[in-house]
N, C-alpha and C positions, 0 to 999 in steps of 0.2 A: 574477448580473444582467447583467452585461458579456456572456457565453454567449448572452442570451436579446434583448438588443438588437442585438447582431449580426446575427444572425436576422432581425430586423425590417429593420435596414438592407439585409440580402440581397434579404428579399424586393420591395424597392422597387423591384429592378429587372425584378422578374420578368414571366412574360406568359400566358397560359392555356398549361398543359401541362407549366410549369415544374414542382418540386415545392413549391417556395414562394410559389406563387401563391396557394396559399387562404390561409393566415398574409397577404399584403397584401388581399386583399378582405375576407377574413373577422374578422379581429383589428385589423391597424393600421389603415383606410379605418374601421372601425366606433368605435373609440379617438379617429379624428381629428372624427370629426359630432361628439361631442362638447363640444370645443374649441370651435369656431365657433358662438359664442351669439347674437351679434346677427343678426336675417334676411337682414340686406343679406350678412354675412360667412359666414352658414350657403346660403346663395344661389349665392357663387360659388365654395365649397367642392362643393358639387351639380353645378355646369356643370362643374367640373374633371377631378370625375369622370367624365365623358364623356369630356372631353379624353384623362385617361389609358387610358381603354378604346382609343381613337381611336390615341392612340399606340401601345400593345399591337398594333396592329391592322397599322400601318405597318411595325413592327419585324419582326413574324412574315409579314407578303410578304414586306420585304425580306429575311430570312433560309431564304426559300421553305419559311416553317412552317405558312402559314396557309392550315389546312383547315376543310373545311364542319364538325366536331366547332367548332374553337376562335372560327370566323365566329359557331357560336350563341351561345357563351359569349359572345363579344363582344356582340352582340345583345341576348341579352339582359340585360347590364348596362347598357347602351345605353340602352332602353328603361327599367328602376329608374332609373336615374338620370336621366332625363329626367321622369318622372314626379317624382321629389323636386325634383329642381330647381322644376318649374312649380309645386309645391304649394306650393313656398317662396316663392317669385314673389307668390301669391295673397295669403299671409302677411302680403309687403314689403307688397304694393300695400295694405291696411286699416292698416297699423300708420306709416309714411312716408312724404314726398312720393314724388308718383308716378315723378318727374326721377331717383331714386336707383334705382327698380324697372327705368325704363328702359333707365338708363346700363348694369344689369348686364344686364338682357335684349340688348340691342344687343352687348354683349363676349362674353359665352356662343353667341349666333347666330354672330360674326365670327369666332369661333375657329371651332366647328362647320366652318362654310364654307371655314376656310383648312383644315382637313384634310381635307374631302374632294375639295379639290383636289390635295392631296398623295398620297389614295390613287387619285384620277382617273389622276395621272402615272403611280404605281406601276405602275398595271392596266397601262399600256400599254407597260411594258416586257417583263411576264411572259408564264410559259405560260397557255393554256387554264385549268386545273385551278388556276393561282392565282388569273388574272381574274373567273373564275363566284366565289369565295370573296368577293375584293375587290368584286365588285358587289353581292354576299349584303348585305356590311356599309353598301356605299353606299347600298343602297333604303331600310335602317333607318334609315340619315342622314336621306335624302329625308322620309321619315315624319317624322321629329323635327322636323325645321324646318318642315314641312308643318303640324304640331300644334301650334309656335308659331305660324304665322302664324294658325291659327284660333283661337288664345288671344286674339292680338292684336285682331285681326275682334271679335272677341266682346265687348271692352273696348272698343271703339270707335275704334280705334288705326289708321292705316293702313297 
């Protein structure tokens, strides 16, 4: 047992291309939904995972790993989990005040936002061939929040 949680703690650090990257997407992230039973906690469990794509995403420029291959992976976990997130969102909003949906809408947007400032900076250190990758991942960002704000629109929200 010891052997096989090692493993899982390895893979937490991993990033697309790793070899312990499918054991964290595919075993522990699916282990961890889970856990998080209440919608407000399964909510920010869903935006997180963004985040850690987001981070994946930062690590491998800064490590000049990140190629158009690992941009889609990224991508599209990006997009899964932005759709879970919002579904979850939909969930909050019929089942709890709407003050709790927002609080985690407004944190999931605020993070988004500080990363892709973080990969804005990045791009502008690199080469060619890292910057087209890193804007690969930023236009998916642009989408995502793009899709929140029409979520919001939609509820009536400004």
């Amino acid at each position: 047992v010891s052997g096989g949680g090692s493993v899982v703690l390895a893979a937490e650090s991993s990033v697309p291309g790793d070899i312990l990257y499918p054991i964290k997407v595919k075993v522990t992230e699916p282990a961890l939904d889970k856990i998080f039973v209440t919608a407000k906690e399964n909510a920010r469990w869903q935006g997180e995972k963004t985040i850690r794509r987001l981070r994946e995403a930062e690590t491998l420029a800064l490590q000049g790993r990140l190629d158009e291959e690992k941009s889609k992976v990224i991508e599209e976990k990006i997009k899964e989990h932005g759709e879970e997130f919002h579904a979850v969102i939909n969930d909050l909003s019929t089942t709890t005040e709407s003050e709790q949906r927002e609080r985690v809408e407004v944190e999931y947007e605020s993070k988004v936002r500080a990363h892709s400032k973080i990969l804005s900076k990045i791009r502008e250190r690199y080469s060619e061939e890292t910057k087209s990758t890193i804007e690969y991942v930023e236009k998916t960002l642009g989408k995502e929040l793009q899709r929140n704000q029409e979520r919001e629109e939609e509820r009536g929200q400004p």
